[in-house]
N, C-alpha and C positions, 0 to 999 in steps of 0.2 A: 249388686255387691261385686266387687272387684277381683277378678280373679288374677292372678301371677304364676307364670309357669317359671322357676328358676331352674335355667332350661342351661342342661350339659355340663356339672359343673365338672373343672377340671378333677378336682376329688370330694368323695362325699363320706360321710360317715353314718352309714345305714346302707342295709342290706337294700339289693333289688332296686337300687334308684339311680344308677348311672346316667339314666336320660333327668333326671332332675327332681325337682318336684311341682307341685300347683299349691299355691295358695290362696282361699277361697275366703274372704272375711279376716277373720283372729283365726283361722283354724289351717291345719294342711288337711288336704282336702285327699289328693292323691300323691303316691309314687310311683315315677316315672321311670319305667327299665327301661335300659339300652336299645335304643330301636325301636322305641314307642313313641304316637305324637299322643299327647292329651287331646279331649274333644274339647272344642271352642266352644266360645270366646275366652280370648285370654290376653292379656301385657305379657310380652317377654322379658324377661330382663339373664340378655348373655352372663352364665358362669362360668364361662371356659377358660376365666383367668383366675377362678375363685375355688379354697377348699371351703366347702360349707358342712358346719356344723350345727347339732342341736346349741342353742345358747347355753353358756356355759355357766352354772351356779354355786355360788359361793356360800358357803355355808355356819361360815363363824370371821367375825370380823368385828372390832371396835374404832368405828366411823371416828371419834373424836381425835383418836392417835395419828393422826394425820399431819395435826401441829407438833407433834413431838420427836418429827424422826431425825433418827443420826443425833440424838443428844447429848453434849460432851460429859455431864456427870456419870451418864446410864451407861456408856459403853462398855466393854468388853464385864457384864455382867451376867450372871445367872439371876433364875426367876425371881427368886425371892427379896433379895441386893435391888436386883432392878425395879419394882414394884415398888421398893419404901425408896429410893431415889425418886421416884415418876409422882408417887401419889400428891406429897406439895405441892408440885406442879400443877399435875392433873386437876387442883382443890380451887387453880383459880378459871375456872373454865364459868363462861358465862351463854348466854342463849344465844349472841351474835354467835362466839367464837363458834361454837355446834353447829349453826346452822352452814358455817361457811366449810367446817370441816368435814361435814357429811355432805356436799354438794362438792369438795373436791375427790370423798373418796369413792361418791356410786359415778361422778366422771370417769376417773381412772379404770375402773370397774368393766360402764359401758363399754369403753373405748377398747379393753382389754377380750373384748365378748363377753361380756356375761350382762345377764338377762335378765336373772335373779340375786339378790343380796341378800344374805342375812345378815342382821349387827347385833350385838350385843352388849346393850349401854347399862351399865352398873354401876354407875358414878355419879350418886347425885349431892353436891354442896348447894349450901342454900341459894335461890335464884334458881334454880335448874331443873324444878321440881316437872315442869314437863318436858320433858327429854324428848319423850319417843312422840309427839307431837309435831316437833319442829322435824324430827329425820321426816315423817310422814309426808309433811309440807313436801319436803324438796324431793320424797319419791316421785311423788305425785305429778312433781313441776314438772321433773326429767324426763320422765314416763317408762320407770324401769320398776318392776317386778320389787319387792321388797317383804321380809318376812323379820319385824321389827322385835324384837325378844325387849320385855322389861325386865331389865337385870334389876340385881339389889345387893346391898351389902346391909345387914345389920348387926356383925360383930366386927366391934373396932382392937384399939388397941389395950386400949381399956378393959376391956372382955375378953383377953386371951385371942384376939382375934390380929389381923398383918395391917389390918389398913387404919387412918390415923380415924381421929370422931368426925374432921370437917365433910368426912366423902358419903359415910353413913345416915340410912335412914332407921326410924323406930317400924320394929316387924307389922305394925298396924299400917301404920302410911304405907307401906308397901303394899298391902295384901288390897288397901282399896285404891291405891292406883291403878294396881293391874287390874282389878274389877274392873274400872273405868276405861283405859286402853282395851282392852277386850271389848267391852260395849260400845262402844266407839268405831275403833278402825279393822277388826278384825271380820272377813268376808272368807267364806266357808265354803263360799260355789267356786265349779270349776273355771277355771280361767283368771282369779282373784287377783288383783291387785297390790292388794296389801292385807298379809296377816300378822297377826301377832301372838308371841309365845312366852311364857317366863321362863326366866333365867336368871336365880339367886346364884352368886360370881362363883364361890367355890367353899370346898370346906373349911378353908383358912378364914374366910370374910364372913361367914352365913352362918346363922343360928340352926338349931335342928328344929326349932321350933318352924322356922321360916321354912326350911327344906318338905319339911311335912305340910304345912297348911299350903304351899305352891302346888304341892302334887294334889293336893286335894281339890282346889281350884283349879287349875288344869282340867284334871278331870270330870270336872262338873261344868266346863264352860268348853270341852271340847278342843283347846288347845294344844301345840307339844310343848315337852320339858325340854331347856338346853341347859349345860354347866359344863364348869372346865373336870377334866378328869384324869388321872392318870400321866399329868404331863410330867412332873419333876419325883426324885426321889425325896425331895425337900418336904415333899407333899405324903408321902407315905409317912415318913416321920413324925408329921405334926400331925397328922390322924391316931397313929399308933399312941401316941404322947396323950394329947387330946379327949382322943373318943376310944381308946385303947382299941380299936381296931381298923384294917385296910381301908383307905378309900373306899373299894366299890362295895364293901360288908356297912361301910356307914352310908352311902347309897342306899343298898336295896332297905337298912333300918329305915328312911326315910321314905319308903315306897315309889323308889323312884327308877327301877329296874323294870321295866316295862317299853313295851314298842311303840311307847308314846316319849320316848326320850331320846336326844341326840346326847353324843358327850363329844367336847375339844380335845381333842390331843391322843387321847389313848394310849400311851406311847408305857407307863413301866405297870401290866398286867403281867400275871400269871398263868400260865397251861390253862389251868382250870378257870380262873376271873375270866378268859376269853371262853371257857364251853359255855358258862354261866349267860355273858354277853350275849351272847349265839344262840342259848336256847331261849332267852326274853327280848330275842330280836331287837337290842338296842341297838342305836345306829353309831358310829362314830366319825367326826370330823378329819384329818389330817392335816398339817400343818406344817409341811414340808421348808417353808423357808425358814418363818418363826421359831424352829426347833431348832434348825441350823443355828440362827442367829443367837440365841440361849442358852447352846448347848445342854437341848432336854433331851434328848435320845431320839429313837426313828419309832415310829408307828409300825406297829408289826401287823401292816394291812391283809397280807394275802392269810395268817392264820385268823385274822379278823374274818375274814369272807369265808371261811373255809368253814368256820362255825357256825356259821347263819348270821354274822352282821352286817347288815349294810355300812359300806364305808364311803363318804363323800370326800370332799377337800374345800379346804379355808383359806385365804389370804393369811387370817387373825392379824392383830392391830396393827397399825403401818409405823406404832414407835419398835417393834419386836420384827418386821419384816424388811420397813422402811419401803414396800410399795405395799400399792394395792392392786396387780396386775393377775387376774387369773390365768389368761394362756403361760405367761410366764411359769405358775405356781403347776401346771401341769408336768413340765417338763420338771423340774425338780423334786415330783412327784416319782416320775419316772426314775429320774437318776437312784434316788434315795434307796428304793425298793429295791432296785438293780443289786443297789450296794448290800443290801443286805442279804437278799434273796437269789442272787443270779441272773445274767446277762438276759437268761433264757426263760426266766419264770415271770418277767413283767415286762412286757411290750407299752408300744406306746398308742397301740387301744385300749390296754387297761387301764392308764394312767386318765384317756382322753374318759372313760369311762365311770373314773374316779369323782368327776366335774360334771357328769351331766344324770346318767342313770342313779347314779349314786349317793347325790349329791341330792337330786329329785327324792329317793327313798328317806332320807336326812329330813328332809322340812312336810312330810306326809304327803305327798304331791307327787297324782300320777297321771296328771295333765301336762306336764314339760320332762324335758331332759330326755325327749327322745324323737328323733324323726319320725312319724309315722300318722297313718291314716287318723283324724279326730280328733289328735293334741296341736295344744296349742303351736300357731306357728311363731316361734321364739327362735332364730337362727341366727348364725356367726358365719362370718364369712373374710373369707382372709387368701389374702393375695403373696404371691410365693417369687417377688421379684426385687427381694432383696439381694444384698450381696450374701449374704448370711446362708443362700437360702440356694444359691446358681449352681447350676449343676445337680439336682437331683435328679434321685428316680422314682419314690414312692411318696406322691402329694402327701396323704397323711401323715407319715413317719418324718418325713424332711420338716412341717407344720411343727411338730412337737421337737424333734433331735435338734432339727437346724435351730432351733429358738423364736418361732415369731415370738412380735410383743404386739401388737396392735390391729385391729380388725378393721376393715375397708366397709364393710356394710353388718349393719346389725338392724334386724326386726325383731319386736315385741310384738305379740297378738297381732300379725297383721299388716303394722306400721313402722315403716323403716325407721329407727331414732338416731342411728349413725349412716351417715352416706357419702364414699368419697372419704374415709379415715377422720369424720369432722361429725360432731354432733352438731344438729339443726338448731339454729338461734343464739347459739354459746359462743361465748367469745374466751377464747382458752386465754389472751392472754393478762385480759382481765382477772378473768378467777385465778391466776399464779399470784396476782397482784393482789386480790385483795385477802387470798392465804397466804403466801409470805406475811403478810402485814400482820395477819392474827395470832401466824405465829409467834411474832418477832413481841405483837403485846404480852402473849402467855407468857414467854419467857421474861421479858420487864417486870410484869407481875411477882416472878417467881423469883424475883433477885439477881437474873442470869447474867441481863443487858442491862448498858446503864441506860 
């Protein structure tokens, strides 16, 4: 079995490991302090040009929006506006276009450091009926971590519900697909590959009926719960209207306030909605750019943490961020909190924290998102010789303030997948070529282009 000491790096992110670490199989084996040699045999591979990080994981994201970003009808839109613009669109998506757009967004992803994805696909028009099949394929290809949620939508417009009839499925079809993705790709041991979670879209799209029979299946097949939450005040309204009560009261009615659920956005709770959160250890998403680009509000993270929730962070979809770069997303993680919170109440090990421990707590999973002795070894690694970047003094802090965007080497369980700023066998400039193109069909489809 091969052993790797990633020996000196110039900054690390974990206590106690200045002289590096060993990597022994899929696993870190040891932490190496300052002045220690590990015992041999071992591969070196020099870090003294490198900050290394636990891999960084993302935890709510819609792979398909990739074809959609920077869209001329959707711009300068809030949530709601923007979603009945998008949904058209989004209605002519077929199993090429998916598969080429979740293969550009766990690229961008890899490249970015992260190690792990979550997506969240809730859009099924006919032909599309296996979705989370084809993302699987192309996790699989890549060799990146993936925790594939089968979203749903089964209240249209028709039903008092946001989205039109073409995107919707009937609450039956749903319950036994996810059955079936469950049985299928969903692996439970440590180190996993691929799992998978439901995730009916939100309360504007989703029956109660649906909300309830998912927690219940969940529950009984051992999976988590994901849904968007708390992100617009558009959304408190059509609850109050609707279901004559708040989002997360129509939540917990649905049984779905439990340490087995993540939520997107978090962003308009109340004093109390967050003790509530905190004492049923929900976890919540963040969405630092997404919210920017929306104008939904900021995620009031640190009262999040302060009540017992785990808080991670998200890309979320690339038509609402227009990337999909998580080092990016950490740093504007950092600003945001700043902004709300103070210069002095959120560093940019919190932020780095937000992406990997937190992120980890997010998807059940306490084999990654951390350096240390018997988790997996899933690392990022990023070089600090930009112009962006010249002149610093504290590896870590310069990594996050200065802005990297791109990681020089990333490992999965073991196995370098990016090496040298390039993933092995890809050809980047192929896959621009043959997404541009899908895009450019989505949009023909949809009346855009002639």
């Amino acid at each position: 079995m091969t052993r790797i000491w990633i020996k000196h790096p110039l900054g690390i992110f974990a206590d106690n490991a200045d002289g590096g670490i060993v990597v022994e199989g899929h696993k870190i084996r040891h932490l190496v302090a300052a002045g220690e040699t590990p015992s041999p045999p071992y591969q070196v591979f020099d870090a003294s040009e490198h900050v290394v990080l636990p891999g960084l994981i993302n935890t709510h994201h819609h792979f398909y929006q990739t074809l959609t970003r920077a869209i001329k009808p959707a711009l300068g839109q809030e949530l709601f506006d923007w979603l009945k613009t998008l949904y058209p669109i989004w209605s002519k998506l077929d199993p090429d276009l998916l598969e080429v757009a979740t293969e550009l967004a766990l690229t961008e992803l890899l490249l970015s450091g992260c190690t792990t994805a979550s997506d969240h696909h809730y859009l099924y028009p006919s032909g599309l009926e296996h979705a989370v099949d084809i993302q699987a394929e192309v996790a699989f290809r890549i060799g990146i971590r993936a925790t594939l949620t089968r979203g749903s939508m089964d209240l249209s417009q028709k039903d008092g519900g946001l989205p039109p009839d073409s995107v919707v499925q009937k609450t039956e079809t749903i319950l036994l697909d996810s059955e079936r993705v469950i049985s299928r790709y969903h692996q439970s041991h440590s180190g996993a590959m691929i799992q998978i979670g439901l995730a009916p879209c939100s309360p504007f799209s989703v029956s109660h009926t649906l909300m309830k029979e998912s927690a219940v299946l969940a529950m009984q097949n051992g999976v988590r719960l994901h849904t968007h939450l708390g992100e617009t005040l558009d959304e408190n309204n059509y609850c109050l209207q609707k279901h004559r009560m708040r989002p997360l009261d129509y939540l917990e009615s649905c049984g779905w306030l439990t340490a087995s659920t993540w939520l997107a956005h978090g962003i308009h709770f109340t004093q109390d909605e967050i003790y509530r959160l905190g004492k049923a250890k929900t976890a919540i998403t963040h969405c630092p750019h997404s919210n920017m680009t929306l104008a939904s509000g900021i995620c009031p993270v640190c009262s999040l943490q302060n009540a017992g929730s785990a808080v991670g962070l998200g890309v979320d979809g690339s038509a609402s961020n227009d990337a999909s770069n998580l080092i990016e997303e950490v740093r504007a993680g950092m600003m945001l909190q700043r902004l709300q919170g103070g210069a002095a109440n959120f560093s940019h090990l919190d932020a780095l924290k937000l992406a990997t421990e937190g992120s980890a707590h997010c998807l059940g999973r306490d084999d990654i998102g951390i350096l240390a002795e018997g988790k997996q070894a899933d690392l990022a690694l990023f070089k600090l010789d930009e112009l962006r970047h010249s002149g610093f003094h504290d590896p870590l802090a310069a990594l996050i303030q200065c802005g990297a965007s791109r990681a020089d080497y990333v490992m999965i369980g073991g196995e370098w997948r990016v090496t040298e700023g390039k993933i092995r066998g890809l050809d980047e400039v192929d896959l621009v070529r043959r997404h541009s193109n899908a895009a450019k069909t989505l949009r023909q489809r949809a009346g855009l282009e002639g």
